[in-house]
N, C-alpha and C positions, 0 to 999 in steps of 0.2 A: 645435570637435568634433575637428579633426584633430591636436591638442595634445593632448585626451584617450584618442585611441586610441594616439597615440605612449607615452603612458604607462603605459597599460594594457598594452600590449606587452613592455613594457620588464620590468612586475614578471610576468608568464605564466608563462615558466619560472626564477625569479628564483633565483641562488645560495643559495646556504645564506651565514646572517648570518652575522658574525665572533664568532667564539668563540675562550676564552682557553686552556681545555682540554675534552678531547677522548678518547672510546673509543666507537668502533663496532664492532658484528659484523652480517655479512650472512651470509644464505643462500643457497644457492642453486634458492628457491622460484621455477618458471617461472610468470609471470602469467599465460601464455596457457593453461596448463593448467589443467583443471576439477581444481579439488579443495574438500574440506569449508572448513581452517579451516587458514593457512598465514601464518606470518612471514615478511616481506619483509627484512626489517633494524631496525636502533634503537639505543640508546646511549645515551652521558651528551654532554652540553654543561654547561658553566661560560660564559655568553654574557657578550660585551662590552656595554660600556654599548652601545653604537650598533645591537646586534646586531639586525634588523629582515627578515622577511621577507614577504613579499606575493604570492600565488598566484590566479588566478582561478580556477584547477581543481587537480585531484594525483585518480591513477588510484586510492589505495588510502584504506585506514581507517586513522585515525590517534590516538594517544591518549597525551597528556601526563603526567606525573605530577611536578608543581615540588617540590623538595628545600628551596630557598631563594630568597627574594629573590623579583622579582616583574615579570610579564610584561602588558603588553594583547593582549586577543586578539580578535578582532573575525573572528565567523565569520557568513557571509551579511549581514546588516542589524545585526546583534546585539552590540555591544559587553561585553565581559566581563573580570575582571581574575584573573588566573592567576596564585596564591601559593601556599605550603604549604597543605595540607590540603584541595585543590582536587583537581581531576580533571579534566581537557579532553580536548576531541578532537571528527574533524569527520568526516563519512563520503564518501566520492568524488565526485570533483563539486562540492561549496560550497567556495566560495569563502573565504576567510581571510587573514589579516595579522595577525603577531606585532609586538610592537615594547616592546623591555623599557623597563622604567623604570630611566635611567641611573641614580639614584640606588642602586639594589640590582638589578642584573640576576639575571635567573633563573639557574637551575643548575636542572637538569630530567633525566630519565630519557625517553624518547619510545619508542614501537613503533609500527613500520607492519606494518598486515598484511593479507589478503584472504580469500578462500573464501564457497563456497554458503552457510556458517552464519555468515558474519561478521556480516550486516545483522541478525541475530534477536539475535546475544550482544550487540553494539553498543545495541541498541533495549533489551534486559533491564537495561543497566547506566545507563540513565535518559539518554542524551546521545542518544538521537533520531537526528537526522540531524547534528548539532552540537551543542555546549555546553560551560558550564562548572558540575562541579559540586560543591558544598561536600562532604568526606567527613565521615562521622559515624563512621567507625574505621578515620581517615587510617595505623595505625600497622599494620594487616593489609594494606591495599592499596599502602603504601609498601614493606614485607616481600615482597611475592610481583612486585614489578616489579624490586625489588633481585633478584631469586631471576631472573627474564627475562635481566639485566644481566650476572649471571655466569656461565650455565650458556650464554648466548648466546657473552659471552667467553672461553670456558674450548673450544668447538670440540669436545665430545667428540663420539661416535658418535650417541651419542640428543640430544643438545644442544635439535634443532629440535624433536621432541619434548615433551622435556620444557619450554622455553618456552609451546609453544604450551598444555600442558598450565596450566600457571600464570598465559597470559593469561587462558583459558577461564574459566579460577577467576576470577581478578581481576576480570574481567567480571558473573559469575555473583553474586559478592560483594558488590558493588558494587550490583546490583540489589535483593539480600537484604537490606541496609542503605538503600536509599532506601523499600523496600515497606515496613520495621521504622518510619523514621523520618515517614513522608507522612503530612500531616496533613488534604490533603483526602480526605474518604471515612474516616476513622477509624475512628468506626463501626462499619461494615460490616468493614472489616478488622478491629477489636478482635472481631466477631459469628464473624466464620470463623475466625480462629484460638483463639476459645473454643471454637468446634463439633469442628473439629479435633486439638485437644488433647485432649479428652473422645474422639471415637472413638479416635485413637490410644492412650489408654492402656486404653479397654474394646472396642475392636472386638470379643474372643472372644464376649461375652456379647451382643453387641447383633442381634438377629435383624432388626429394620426400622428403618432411614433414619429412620423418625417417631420411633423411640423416643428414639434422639440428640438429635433434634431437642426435644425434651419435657423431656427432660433436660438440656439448653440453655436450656430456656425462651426456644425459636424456633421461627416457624412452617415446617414444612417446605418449601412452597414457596420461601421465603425463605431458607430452610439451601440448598436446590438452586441459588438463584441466586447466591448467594454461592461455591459451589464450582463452578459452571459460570463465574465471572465470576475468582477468583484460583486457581483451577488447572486450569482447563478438564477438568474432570470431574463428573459426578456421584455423589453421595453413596452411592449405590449401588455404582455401580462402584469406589469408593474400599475404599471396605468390604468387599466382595467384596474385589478385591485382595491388602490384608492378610490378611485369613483364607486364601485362597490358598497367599500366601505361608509363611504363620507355618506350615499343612499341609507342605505340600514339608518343610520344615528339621523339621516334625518326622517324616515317612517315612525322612527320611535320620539323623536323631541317636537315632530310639529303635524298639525293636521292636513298639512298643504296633500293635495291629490297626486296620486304616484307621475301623472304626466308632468309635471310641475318640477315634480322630485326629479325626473329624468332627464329633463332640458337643464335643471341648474345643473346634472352631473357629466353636462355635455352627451346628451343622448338628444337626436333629432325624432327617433322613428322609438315610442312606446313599447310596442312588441319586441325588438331588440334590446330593447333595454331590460324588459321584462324577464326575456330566454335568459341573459347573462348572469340578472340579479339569482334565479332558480339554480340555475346552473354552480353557482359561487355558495351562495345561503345556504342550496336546498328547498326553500322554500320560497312561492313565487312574493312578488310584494305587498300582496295584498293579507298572504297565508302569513309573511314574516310577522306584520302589523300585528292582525290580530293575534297571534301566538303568544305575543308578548304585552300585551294590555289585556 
């Protein structure tokens, strides 16, 4: 027992493994400050064959991206092998150990980072709490950590910025591409993205949620819980929305008369269209107009 805590010790705060070459940039993001969604630092490594390291905890969110060659990564219980076209990373707290494969050591890209909205972007790009994961369009997510790498090294005024902007993506993408590619629940995902493709390109004309739904050849209830379950909304307020919206941009790009405006956005009766537009905007359609001319 007293042999294993000596060694447990030992890797706790364990150096960083030996690498052949090397570029990092830091910020100067304070951990102890509350904020959204903030870069800590990250870089390139070219790792030695022996290059290995072992942590039982690390404060921040962390996420790999291998160029070449080829790592083990063993996060909490979970062994996993970290190569091109992969994606790693582990979130605060779990434990981990890198340990490349002498034969081809890795050569990686790495970002640490934090914020209130780290655990939600983390969680959307399919790594949970830890993991490794195969990319399905390694050559977008390899582009925008290269895009973290230089505008990180490069130090200009917006630098942090614009990273944190490109992780966000990277994350978000990342997500986009495992929802695209997931094979359990197919289905229901091929059911809602039929249902949504069909409103989005006729929301104007569609007056009820059912009607979608019918011309999906789906049961509403069913259309409902497929859009409460992949975008946490209802079909209703989906639709609504768009109509909404596509109103606004047209108050503002054409002189047509708000009732005009309302029947293209599939509204029959003007004062309901009016309550909804206030309701959404803020401001009725008449107040939006002129607000903004």
């Amino acid at each position: 027992m007293q042999h294993n805590e000596i060694i447990e010790s030992r890797f706790k705060l364990c150096l960083e493994g030996n690498v052949l070459e090397s570029k990092y940039f830091f910020f100067d993001t304070d951990p102890q400050k509350k904020q959204q969604f903030a870069i800590i630092f990250g870089g390139f490594e070219k790792c030695a064959s022996d290059f290995e390291i072992k942590r039982r905890t690390y404060p921040y969110y962390v996420i790999e991206i291998p160029i070449r060659g080829s790592c083990i990564l063993k996060i909490g219980k979970q062994e996993h092998t970290l190569t091109k076209n992969h994606l790693g990373g582990f979130a605060p707290g779990v434990s981990h150990h890198y340990k490349c494969d002498s034969r081809a050591p890795m050569e990686h890209i790495f970002i640490v980072f934090i914020g209130s909205q780290a655990k939600h972007l983390f969680e959307k790009s399919g790594l949970g709490t830890g993991g490794v994961l195969r990319l399905e369009k390694s050559g977008d997510i390899l582009y925008l950590a290269e895009c973290i790498l230089k505008k990180g090294l490069e130090k200009t005024i917006h630098s942090h910025e614009l990273c944190c902007s490109y992780l966000r993506t990277l994350l978000l993408e990342q997500g986009a591409n495992l929802a695209l590619s997931d094979t359990a629940g197919t289905a229901s995902m091929n059911a809602y993205r039929r249902c949504r493709k069909y409103i989005d390109e006729n929301f104007s004309t569609i007056f009820l949620p059912s009607d979608a739904a019918a011309e999906c050849d789906i049961n509403i209830r069913y259309m409902s819980r497929l859009f409460k379950k992949y975008a946490n909304i209802t079909p209703h307020a989906y639709i609504m929305r768009l109509k909404l919206n596509k109103a606004a941009n047209l108050l503002l790009i054409s002189s047509l008369v708000i009732k005009d405006i309302a029947e293209m956005v599939g509204f029959v009766d003007q004062y309901h269209f009016s309550r909804n537009f206030k309701k959404f905007h803020g401001l009725s359609p008449r107040h939006y107009r002129a607000a903004h001319l």
